[in-house]
KOLLO-620140 format. One record per residue (C-alpha): residue in one letter; x, y, z. Coordinates in pm, 1 decimal. Example, Ala and Ser with C-alpha at 12.3 -4.5 7.8 and 13.67 -1.06 7.14 Angstrom:
REM residues 2
rest, c1, c2, c3
a, 1230.0, -450.0, 780.0
s, 1367.0, -106.0, 714.0
REM end
This chain:
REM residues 388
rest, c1, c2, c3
x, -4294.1, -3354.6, 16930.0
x, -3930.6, -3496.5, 16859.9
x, -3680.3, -3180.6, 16846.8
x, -3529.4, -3116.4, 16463.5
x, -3277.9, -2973.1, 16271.2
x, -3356.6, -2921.9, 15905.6
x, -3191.4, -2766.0, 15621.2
x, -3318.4, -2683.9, 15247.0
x, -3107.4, -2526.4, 14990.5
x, -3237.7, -2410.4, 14586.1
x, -3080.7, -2273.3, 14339.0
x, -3383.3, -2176.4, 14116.5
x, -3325.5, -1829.3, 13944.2
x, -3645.0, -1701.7, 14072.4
x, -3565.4, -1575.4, 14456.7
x, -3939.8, -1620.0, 14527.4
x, -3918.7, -2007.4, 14389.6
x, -3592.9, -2070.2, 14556.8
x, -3747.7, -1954.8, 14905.8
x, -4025.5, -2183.2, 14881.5
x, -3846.0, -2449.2, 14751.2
x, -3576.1, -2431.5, 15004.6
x, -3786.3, -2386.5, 15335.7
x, -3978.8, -2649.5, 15276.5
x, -3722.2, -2884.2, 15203.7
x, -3580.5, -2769.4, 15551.2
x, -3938.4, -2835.2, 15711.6
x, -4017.4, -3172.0, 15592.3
x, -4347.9, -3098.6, 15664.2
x, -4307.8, -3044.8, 16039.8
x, -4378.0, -2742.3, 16236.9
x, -4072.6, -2498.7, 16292.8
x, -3979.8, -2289.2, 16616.7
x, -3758.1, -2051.0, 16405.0
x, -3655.6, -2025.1, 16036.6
x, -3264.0, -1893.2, 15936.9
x, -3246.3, -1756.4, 15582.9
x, -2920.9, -1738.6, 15393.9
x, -2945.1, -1587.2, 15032.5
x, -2746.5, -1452.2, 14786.5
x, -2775.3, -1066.3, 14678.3
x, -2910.5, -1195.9, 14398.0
x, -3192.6, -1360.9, 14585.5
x, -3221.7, -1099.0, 14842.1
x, -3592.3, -988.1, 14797.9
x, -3898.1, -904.4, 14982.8
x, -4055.7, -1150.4, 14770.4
x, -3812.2, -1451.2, 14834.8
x, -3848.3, -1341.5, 15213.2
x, -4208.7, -1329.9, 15204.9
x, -4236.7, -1644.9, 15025.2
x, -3963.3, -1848.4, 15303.5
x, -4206.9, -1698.9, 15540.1
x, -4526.9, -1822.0, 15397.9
x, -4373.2, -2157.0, 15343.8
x, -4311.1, -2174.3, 15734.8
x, -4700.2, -2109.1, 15829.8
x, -4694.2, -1704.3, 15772.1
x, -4656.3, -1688.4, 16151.3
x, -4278.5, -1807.2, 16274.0
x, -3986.5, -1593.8, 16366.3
x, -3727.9, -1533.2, 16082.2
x, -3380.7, -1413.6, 16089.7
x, -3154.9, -1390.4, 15781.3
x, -2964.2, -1192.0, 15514.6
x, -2771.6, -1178.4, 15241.5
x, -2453.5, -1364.6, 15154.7
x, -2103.4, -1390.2, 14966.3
x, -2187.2, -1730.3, 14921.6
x, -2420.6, -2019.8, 15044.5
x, -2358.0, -2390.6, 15139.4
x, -2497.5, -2718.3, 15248.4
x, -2403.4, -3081.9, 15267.7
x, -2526.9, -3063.2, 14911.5
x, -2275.6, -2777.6, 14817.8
x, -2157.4, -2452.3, 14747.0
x, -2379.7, -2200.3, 14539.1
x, -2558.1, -1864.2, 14496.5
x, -2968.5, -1864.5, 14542.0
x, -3117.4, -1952.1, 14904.6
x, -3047.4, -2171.0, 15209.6
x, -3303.7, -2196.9, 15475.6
x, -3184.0, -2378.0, 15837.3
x, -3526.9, -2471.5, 16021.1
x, -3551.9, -2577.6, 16383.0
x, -3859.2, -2737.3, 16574.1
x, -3995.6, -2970.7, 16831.3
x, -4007.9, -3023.0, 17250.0
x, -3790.9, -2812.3, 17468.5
x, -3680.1, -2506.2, 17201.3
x, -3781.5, -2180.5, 17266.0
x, -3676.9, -1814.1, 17052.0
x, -3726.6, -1445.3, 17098.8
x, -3603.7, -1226.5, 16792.9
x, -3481.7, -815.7, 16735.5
x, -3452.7, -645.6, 16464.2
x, -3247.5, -272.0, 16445.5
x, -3294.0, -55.4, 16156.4
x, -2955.3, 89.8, 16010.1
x, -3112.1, 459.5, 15986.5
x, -3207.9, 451.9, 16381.7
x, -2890.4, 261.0, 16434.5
x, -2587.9, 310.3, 16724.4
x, -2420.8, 30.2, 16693.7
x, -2387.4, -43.5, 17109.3
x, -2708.4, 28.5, 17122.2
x, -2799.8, -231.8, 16824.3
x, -2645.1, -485.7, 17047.0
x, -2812.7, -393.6, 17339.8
x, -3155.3, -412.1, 17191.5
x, -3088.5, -764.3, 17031.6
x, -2941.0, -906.3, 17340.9
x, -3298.4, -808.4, 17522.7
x, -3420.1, -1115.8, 17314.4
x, -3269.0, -1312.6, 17586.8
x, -3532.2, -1160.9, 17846.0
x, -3816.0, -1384.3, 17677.2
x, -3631.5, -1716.2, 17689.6
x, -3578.1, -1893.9, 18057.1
x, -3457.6, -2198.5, 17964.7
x, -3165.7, -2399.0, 18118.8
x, -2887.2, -2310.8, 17768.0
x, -2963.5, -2043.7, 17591.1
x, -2739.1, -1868.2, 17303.3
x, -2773.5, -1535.6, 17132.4
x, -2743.4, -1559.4, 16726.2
x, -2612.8, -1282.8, 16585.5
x, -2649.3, -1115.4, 16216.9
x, -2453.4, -785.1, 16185.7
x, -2340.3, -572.2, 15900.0
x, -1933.9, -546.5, 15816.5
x, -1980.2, -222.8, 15663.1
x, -2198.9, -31.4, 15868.8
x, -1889.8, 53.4, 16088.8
x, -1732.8, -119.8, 16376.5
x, -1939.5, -471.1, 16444.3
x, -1736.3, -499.0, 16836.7
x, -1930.6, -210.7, 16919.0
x, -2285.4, -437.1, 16869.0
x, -2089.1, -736.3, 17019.8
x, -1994.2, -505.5, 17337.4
x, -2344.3, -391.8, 17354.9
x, -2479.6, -744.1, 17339.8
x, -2222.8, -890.7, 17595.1
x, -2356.5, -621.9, 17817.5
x, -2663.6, -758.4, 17831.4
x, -2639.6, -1091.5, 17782.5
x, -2302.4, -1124.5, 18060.0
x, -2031.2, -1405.7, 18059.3
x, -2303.4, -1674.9, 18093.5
x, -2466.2, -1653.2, 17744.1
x, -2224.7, -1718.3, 17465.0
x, -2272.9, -1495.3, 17120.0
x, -2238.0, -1690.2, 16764.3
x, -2326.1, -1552.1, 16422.2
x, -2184.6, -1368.8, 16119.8
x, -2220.3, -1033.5, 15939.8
x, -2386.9, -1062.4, 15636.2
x, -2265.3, -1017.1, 15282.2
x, -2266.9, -844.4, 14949.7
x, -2106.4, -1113.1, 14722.5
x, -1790.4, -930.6, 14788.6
x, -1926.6, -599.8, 14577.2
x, -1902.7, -312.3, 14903.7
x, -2305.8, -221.1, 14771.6
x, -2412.2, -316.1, 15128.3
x, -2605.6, -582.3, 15283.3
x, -2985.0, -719.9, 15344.0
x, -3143.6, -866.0, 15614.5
x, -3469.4, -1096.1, 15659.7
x, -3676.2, -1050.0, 15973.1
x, -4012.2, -1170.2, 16096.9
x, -4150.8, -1178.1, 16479.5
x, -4413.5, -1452.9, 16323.8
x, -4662.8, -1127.0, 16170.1
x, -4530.0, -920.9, 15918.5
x, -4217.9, -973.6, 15718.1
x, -3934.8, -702.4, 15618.6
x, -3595.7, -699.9, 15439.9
x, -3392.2, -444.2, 15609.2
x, -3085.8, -312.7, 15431.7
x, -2726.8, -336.4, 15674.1
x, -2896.7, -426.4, 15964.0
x, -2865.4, -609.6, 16297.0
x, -3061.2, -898.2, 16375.8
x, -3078.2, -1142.0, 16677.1
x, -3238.3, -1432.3, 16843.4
x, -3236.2, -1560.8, 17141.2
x, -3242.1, -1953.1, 17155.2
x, -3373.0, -2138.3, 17431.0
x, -3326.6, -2525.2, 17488.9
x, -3358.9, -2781.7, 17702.5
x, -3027.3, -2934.1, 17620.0
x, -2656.8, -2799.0, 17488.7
x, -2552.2, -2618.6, 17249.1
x, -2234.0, -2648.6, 17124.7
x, -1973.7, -2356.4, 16988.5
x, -1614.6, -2386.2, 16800.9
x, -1412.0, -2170.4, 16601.1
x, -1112.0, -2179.7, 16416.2
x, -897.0, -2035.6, 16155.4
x, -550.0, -2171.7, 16093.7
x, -357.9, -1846.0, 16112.8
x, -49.4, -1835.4, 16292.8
x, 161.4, -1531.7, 16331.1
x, 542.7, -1474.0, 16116.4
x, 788.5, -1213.2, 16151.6
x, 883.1, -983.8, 16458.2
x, 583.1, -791.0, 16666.6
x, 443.1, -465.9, 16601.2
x, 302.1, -245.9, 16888.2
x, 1.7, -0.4, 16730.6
x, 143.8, 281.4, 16886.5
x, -160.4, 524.4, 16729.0
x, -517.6, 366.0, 16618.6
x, -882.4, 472.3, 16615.3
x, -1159.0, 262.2, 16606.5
x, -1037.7, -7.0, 16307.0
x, -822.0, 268.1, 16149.5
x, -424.9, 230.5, 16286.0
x, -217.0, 544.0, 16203.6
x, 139.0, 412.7, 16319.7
x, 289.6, 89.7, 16382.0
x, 592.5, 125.6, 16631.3
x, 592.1, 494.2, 16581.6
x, 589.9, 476.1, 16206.4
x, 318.4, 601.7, 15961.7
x, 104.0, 201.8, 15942.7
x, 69.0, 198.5, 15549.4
x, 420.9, 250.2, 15489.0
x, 529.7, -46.7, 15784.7
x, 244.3, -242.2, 15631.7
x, 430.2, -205.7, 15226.6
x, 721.2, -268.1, 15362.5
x, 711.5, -596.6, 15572.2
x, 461.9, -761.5, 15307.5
x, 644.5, -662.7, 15051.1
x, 394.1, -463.7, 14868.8
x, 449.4, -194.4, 14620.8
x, 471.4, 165.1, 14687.0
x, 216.0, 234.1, 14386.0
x, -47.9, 15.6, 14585.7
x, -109.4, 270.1, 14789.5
x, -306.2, 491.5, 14512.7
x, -512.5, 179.0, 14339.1
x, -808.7, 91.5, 14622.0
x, -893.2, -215.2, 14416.1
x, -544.1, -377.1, 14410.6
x, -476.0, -242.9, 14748.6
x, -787.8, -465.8, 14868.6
x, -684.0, -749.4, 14656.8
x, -347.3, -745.1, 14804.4
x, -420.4, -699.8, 15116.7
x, -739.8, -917.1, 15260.7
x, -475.8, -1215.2, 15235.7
x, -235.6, -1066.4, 15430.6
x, -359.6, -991.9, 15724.2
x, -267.8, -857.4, 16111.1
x, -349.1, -1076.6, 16437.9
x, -387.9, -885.3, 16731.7
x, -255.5, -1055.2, 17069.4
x, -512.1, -1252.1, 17295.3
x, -467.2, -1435.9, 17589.1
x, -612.7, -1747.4, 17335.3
x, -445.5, -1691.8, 17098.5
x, -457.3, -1405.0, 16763.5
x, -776.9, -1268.3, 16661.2
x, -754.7, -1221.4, 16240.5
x, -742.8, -836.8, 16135.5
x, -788.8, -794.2, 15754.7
x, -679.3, -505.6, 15617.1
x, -923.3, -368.1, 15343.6
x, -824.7, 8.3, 15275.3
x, -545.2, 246.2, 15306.4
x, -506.0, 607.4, 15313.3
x, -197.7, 733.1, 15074.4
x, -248.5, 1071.8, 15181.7
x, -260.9, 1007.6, 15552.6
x, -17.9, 704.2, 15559.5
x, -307.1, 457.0, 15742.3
x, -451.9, 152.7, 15728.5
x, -794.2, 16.9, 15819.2
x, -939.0, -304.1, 15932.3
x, -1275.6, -436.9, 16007.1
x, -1275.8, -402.1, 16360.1
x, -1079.7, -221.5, 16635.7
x, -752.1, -263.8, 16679.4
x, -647.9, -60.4, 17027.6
x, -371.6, 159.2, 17071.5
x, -126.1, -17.4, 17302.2
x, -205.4, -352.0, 17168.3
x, 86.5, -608.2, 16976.4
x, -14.6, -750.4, 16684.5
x, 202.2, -924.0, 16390.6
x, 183.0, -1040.9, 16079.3
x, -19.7, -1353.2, 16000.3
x, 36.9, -1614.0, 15742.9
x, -165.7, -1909.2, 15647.2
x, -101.5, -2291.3, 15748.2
x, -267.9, -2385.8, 15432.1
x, -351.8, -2728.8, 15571.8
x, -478.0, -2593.2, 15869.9
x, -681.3, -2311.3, 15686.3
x, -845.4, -2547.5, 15493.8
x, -919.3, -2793.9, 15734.5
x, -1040.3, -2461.2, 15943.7
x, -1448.2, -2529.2, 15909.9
x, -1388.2, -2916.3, 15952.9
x, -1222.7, -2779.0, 16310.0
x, -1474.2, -2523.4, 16425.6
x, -1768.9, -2767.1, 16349.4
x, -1573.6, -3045.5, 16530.7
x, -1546.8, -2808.6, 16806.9
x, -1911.9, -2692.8, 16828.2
x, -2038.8, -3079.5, 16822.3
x, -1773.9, -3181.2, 17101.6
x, -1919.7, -2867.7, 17305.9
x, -2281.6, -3059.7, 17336.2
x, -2164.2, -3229.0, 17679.0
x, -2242.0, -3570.9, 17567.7
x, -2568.8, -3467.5, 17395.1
x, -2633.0, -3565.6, 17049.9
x, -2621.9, -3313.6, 16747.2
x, -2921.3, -3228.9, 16545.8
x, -2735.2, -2988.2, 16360.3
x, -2484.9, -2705.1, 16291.5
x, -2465.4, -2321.9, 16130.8
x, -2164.4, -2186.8, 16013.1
x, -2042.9, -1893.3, 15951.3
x, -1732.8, -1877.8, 15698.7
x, -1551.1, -1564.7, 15636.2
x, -1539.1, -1425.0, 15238.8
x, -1208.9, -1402.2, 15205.2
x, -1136.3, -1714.0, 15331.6
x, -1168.8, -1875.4, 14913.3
x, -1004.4, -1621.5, 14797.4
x, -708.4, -1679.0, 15008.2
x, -739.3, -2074.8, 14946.5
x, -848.0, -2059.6, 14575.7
x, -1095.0, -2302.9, 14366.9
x, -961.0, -2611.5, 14470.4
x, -874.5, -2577.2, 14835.4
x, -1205.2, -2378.6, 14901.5
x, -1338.4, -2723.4, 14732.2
x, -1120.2, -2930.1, 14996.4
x, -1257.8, -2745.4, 15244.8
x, -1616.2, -2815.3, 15224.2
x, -1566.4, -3170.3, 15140.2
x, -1376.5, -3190.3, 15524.3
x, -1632.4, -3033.8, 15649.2
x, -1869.9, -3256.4, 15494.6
x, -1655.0, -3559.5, 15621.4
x, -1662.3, -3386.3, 15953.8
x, -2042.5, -3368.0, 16014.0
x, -2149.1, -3643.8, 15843.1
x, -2454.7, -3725.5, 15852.6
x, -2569.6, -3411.1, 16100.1
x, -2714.1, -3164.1, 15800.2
x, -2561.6, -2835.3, 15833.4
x, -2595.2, -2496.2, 15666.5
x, -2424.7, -2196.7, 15632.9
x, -2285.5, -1871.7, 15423.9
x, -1946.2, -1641.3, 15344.9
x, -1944.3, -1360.2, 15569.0
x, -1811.7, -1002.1, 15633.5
x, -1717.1, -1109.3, 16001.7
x, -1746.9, -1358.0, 16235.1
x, -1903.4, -1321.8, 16569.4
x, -1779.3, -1557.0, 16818.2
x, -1813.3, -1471.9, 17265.2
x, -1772.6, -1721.0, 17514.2
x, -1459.2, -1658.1, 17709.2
x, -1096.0, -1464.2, 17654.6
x, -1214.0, -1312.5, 17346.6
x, -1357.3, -969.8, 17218.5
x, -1610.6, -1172.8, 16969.7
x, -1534.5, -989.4, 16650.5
x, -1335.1, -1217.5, 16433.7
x, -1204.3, -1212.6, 16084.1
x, -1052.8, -1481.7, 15863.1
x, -1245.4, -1721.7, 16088.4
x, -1482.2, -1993.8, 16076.9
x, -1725.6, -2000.0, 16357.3
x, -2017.5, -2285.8, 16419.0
x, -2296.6, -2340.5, 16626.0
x, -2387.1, -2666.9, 16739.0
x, -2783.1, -2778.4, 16818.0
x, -2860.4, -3076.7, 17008.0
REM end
């Protein structure tokens, strides 16, 4: 059977409807190796999940979970996406790890095992996490040490529609079906040809560096032996009274955000929360003590054109090989920081970019991106996978 890409997308109020409707628009009436669900919280439901599934044949692995945000070469919108793969030469394993029996190395450990089932010649791990079930590098360093410098790791942590509530995820070996809330999913993909993986954000760093001179975890106490809040008000300019109102702290704050110092460059820390009482700041993922970081500020040009880039990327990674077609992973602040019409600029490049290979993709609370040089836990960041 020829190998295929599909990808379905409704926006029917009923998440049960919109599952259907979606997968099989993805299938096409073919047979599918795996099934991907993206779906707004609003969508998030054991019935939508149930109904994706029996869509598929009621017996094919199924990863997914909820969103800030779903798109397709059809658009941006809030109900379900469903990214279906199939045909000669694929083959998947999938995890699943409970939040209530979860440590979070641990979590990536058991997903990474995935890759024990699949022998072929490329092979990838996909990744679904949860932003706000604590640090997400400890699941990436728990999958890298498993799956070694020789399998790249590609995925995103899911979404709440920006609300904090928490997160859902979609998971079926090919029997029974369950929606598991702020968990950590994987699958191992198999294939007899490339795939492809790009990333980019369009970041660049202002300003004078910053050494975090006391940190734990993603919380930084000092910046160059100062308390990290007030460093933090200061340089972006930010009002002392911030520091007491959590929801304009946040607002402020996601688009102005920290790189930390790789060898390729800045990974993107956003700052989400601050301690007035302690005088600290805290990101989504670790930020080590010892490590320079400065200031970042966008390129707008190159931030919007930033999913256009990482797609690019991930389809010039194939080795020659032709794309079927692409997931991406798009972080949730990203439109925020952009606004209406350059989040709408965006997606139209992207759409220009790929055109005609059908992609499909959500907002997420992280982006998880290993292949070389890099810890894997982005922010801020686009990140694609490429199928060929």
């Amino acid at each position: 059977m020829e190998r295929w890409f599909g990808v379905g997308r409704s926006l029917l109020a009923d998440p049960a409807e919109a599952g259907a409707q979606a997968c099989r628009e993805a299938l096409g009436g073919r047979r599918a190796s795996m099934v991907i669900v993206f779906a707004a919280l609003s969508h998030s439901t054991p019935a939508m999940a149930a109904a994706v599934h029996a869509a598929a044949g009621g017996d094919v692995l199924m990863i997914g979970c909820s969103t800030s945000g779903e798109f397709t070469e059809d658009g941006r919108g809030s109900g379900v996406v469903v990214n279906a793969l199939g045909g000669d030469g694929f083959s998947v394993s999938g995890r699943a790890v409970p939040y209530n029996s979860m440590d979070l190395y641990a979590a990536g450990e058991t997903v990474a095992s995935a890759l024990d089932d699949v022998g072929s010649p490329h092979r990838v791990l996909l990744m679904l996490g949860d932003g706000r079930s604590g640090d997400q590098q400890e699941v990436v360093r728990g999958a890298y040490s498993v799956a070694g410098a020789q399998v790249p790791l590609i995925g995103g942590c899911a979404g709440d529609d920006v609300t904090q509530t928490g997160t859902y995820a979609f998971f079926s070996d090919g029997r029974e079906v369950r929606v598991l809330k702020n968990a950590v999913l994987g699958a191992a993909l198999g294939s007899e040809t490339p795939f492809g993986i790009g990333m980019a954000h369009g970041w660049h760093r202002t300003g004078e560096p910053m050494v975090v001179t006391r940190s734990e975890g993603g919380k930084i106490f000092e910046l160059d032996g100062e308390p990290a809040l007030d460093v933090y008000l200061r340089r972006t300019g930010g009002s002392p009274e911030l520091a007491g109102d959590a929801t304009a702290f946040l607002t402020f704050a996601t688009v102005r955000p920290l790189g930390l110092a790789r060898r390729t460059g800045e990974d993107v820390r956003i700052i989400f929360e601050c301690d007035p009482e302690g005088r600290s700041i805290s990101s989504l993922a670790e930020t080590p003590e010892g490590a320079m970081v400065w200031f970042m500020q966008q390129d707008v040009d190159a931030v919007v054109g930033a999913a256009a880039s990482a797609a690019g990327a991930a389809t010039e990674a194939l080795e020659g090989a032709a794309p079927l077609g692409v997931l991406v992973f798009d972080c949730c602040v990203r439109p925020i920081a952009l606004g209406q019409d350059n989040a709408d600029l965006a997606a139209e490049r992207l759409r220009d970019a790929l055109k005609p290979v059908p992609f499909g993709g959500f907002y997420s609370n992280g982006e998880i991106v290993l292949t070389r040089g890099a810890k894997g836990m982005h922010h801020l960041t686009v990140a694609a996978l490429a199928v060929s």
